[in-house]
N, C-alpha and C positions, 0 to 999 in steps of 0.2 A: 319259293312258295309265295303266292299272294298275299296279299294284304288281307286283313281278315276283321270284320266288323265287330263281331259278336263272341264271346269263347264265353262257354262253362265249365269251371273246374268243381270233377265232382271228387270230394273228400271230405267225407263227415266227420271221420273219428279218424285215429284218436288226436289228446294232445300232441303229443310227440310227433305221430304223423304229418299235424299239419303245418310244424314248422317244418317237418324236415320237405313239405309240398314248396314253402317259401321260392329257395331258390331257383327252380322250375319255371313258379310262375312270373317271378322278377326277369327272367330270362325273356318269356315270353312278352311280357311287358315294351322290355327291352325294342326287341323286333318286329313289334305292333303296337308304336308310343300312341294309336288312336284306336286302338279296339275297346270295345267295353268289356269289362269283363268282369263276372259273378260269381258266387262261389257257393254251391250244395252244402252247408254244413250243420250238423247238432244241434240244435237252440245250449248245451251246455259250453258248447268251445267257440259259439259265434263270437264274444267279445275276441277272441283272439286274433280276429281277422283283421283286427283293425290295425293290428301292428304290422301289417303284410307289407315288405318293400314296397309292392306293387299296387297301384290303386286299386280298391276295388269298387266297384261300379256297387254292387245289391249284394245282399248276403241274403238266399233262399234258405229257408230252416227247414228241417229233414227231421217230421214229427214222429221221429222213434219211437214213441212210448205211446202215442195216437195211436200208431200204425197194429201196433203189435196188441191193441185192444179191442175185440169183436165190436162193440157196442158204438167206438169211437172209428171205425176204420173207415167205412165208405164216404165221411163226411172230411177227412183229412186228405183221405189219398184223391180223394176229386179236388179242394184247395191247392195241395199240393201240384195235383197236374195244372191246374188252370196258372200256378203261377210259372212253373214252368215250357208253359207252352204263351207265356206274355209275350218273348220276346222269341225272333227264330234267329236260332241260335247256328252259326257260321259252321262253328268246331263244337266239340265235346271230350274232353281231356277225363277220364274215369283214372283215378292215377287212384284210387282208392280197390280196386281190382275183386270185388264180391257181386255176386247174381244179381242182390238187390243194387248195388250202386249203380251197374251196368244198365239193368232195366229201368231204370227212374231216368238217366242219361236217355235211354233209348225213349221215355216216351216224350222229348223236347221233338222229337221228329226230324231233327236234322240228320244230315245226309253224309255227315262227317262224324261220326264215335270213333275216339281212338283210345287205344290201352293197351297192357303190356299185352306179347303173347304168350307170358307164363305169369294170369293173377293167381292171386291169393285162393279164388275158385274158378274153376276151370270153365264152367258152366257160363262164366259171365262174359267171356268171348263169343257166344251167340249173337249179343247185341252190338259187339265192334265192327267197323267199315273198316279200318285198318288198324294192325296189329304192330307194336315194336320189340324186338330181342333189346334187353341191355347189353350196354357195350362189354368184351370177356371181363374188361379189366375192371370191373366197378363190383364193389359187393357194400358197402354201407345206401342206405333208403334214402339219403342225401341225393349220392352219385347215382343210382338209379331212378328218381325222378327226373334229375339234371339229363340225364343220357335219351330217354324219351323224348325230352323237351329239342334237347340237342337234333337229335336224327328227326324229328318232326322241321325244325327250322333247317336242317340241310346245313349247319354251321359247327365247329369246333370249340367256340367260345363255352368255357369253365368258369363261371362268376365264382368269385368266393362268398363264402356267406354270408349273408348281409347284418349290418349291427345294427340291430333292434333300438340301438343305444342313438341313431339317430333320425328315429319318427317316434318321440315321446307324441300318448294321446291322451290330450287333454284335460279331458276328464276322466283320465283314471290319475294324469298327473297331480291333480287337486285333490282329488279323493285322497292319494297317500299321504299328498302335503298335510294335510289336516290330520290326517290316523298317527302319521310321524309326530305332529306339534301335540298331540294328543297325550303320545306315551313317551314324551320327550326326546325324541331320537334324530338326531343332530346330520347337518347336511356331510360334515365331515367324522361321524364315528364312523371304526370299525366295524361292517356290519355280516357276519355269518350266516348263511341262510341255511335251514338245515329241513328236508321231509323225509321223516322215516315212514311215508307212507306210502304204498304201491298197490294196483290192484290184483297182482298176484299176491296170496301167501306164502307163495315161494321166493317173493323177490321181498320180503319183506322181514329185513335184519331186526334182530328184537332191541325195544326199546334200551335196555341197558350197554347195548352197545354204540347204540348215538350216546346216552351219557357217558360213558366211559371219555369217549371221544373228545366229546363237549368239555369233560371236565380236564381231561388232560390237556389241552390245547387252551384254556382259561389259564391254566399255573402260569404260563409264559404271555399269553394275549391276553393280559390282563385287565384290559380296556375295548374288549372286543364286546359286542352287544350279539345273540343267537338268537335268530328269530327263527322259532317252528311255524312252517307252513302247511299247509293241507288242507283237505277237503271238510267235511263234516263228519265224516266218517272217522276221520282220523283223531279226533280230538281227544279221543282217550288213548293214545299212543302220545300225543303231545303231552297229556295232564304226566304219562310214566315216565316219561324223559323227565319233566321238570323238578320231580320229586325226587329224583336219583342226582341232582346237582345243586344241592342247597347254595343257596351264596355267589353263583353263578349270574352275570347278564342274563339271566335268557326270559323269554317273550314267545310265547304261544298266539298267532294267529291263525291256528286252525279252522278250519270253520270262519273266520271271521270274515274273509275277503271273497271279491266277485272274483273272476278267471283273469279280468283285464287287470285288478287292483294285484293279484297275484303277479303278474306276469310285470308293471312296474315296479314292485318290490324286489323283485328281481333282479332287474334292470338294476337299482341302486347297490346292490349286496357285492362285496368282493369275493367272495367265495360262495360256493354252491357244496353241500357234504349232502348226499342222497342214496335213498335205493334207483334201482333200475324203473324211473317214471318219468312223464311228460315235464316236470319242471328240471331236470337234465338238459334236455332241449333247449328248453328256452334261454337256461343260464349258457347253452352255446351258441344259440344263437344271438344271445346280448355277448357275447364277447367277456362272458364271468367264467373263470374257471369253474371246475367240477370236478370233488372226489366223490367219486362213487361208486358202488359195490355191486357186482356181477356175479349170479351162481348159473341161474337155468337157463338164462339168454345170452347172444353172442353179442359184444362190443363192439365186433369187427360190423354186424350187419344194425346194429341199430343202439351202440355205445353215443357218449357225448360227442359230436362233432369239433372238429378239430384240432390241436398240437399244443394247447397249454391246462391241458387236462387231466386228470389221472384215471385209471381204472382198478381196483382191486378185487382180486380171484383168489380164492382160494387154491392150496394146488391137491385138487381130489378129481378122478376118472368120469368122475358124472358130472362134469360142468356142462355148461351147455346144451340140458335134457329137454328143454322148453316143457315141464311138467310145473303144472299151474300149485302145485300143493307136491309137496316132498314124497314120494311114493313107501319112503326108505321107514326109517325109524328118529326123525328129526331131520333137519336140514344142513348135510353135514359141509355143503360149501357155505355159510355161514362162519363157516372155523377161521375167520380175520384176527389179525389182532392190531385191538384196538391201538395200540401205543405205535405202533408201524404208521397206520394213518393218522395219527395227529399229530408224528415228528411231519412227514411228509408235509403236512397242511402248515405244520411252524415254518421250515422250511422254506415253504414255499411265499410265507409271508414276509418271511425276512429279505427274501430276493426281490421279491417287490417293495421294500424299503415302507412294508407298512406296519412292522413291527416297532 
């Protein structure tokens, strides 16, 4: 394939998504070290972009909440086009695979859209010039952006995924520096990272089960520090953790942090304890381990990436229902126990000699 000047990756959402887009586009990177390249995303996950292996040229926001309001609509979706039609664009990569992703791609006007040819809505292959099958062997959102990128470059080449842990950005590294000097929290503590928050209510284990956790794993890491993280939303799942572990380390950042200061918190933490959400991801893609808890979605197609991880499943017939809310009578793959994973997590810390 030629050399290519220009490329748009479009993926707006979600977290989790757009690391697992990372390696893709590092690839592409890779095989065109002089193209520019930009990237379609959320105004809420744009700081994430910054920690992208690969450079990125502009990051266009994708005014979601503009869009989707009569009053505000014709005066975003005209900015939006005009930004999008700034540069003409070589390629157009929709690795995000919805109607709308497809058609925002489509109105840069270039003469190259490519996407899977089985997305997420079927409709949004209208707008593709060329379509890719993923390869048989791939089923995690990692290996199937990698395989598009792959068959697009006409190459073999499987980057592994890239550690986040070396393109610290700058001012989120300061920001933490100061929030850390703030709450005393030292370059060398133990530091736990724990979000029991997810945007399903299905993916979301109840609070006294991260304490359970927290607490049992404190008896023995007795100098570990747990930091809750989350959104704003979450902050009163952070306030019921905390009250269920008196005498505990632990640190509610809920709500406190941007997505980038989130994401190097991260980066510093040795452990990662979660439901099924976007900071999974990232703690694999920094290279932090991750236990984390799996009922209605599959780990196989969009679990923590990579082999120093954990997953835990209940064993009940309805896992993997991808039901956004229990349909049942409670959520009965929730039934973990809790002293299982926090030997696991002792364990796992003693082997890394950070016990």
């Amino acid at each position: 394939m030629k050399s290519t000047s220009d490329i748009l990756i479009v993926k707006p959402s979600s977290l989790g998504d757009i690391f697992h887009t990372f390696p893709a586009v590092a690839l592409l990177r890779k095989h065109h070290p002089n193209a520019q390249i930009d990237w379609l995303v959320n105004p809420e996950f744009a700081d994430a972009i910054d920690f992208c292996p690969a450079k990125i040229r502009r990051k266009i926001i994708f005014p979601r909440r503009e869009l989707a309001r009569f009053p505000k609509f014709c005066g975003a979706f005209l900015r939006l086009t005009r930004q999008l039609r700034a540069e003409r664009y070589q390629m157009v990569i929709d690795f995000q695979g919805l109607f709308r992703s497809a058609f925002f791609g489509w109105l840069c006007k270039t003469k190259h859209q490519i996407g899977f040819a089985n997305p997420k809505e079927f409709s949004a292959k209208l707008f593709y010039h060329r379509i890719f099958i993923p390869e048989s062997s791939v089923d995690h959102a990692i290996e199937r952006n990698l395989s598009l990128a792959r068959q697009l470059l006409d190459n073999n080449d499987t980057p592994a995924m890239p550690e986040l842990s070396l393109m610290p950005v700058p001012r989120f590294t300061d920001a933490v520096n100061q929030r850390f000097s703030n709450l005393k929290i030292n370059a060398d503590d133990l530091l736990i990272a724990v979000t029991p928050g997810a945007r399903w209510e299905s993916k979301c284990w109840p609070p006294e089960f991260f304490a359970s956790v927290i607490a049992k794993t404190a008896q023995v890491a007795k100098e570990a520090k747990f930091l809750i993280l989350g959104s704003d939303a979450e902050r009163l799942a952070a306030q019921q953790v905390m009250e269920q572990v008196p005498g505990v380390k632990i640190i509610s950042l809920a709500g406190e942090t941007s997505i980038g200061e989130l994401i190097e918190i991260i980066r510093r933490c040795q452990v990662l304890i979660s439901n099924d959400s976007g900071p999974i991801h990232i703690a694999a893609a920094a290279q932090v381990p991750v236990f984390a808890f799996f009922g209605p979605t599959d780990p196989d197609l969009t679990g923590p990436y990579g082999t120093d991880n954990q997953v835990f499943q209940a064993e009940v017939e309805c896992l993997k229902c991808f039901e956004r809310k229990c349909p049942g009578k409670g959520s009965i793959c929730q039934s973990l126990n809790a002293e299982e994973v926090s030997d696991s997590l002792i364990n796992h810390l003693k082997n890394k000699d950070l016990l």
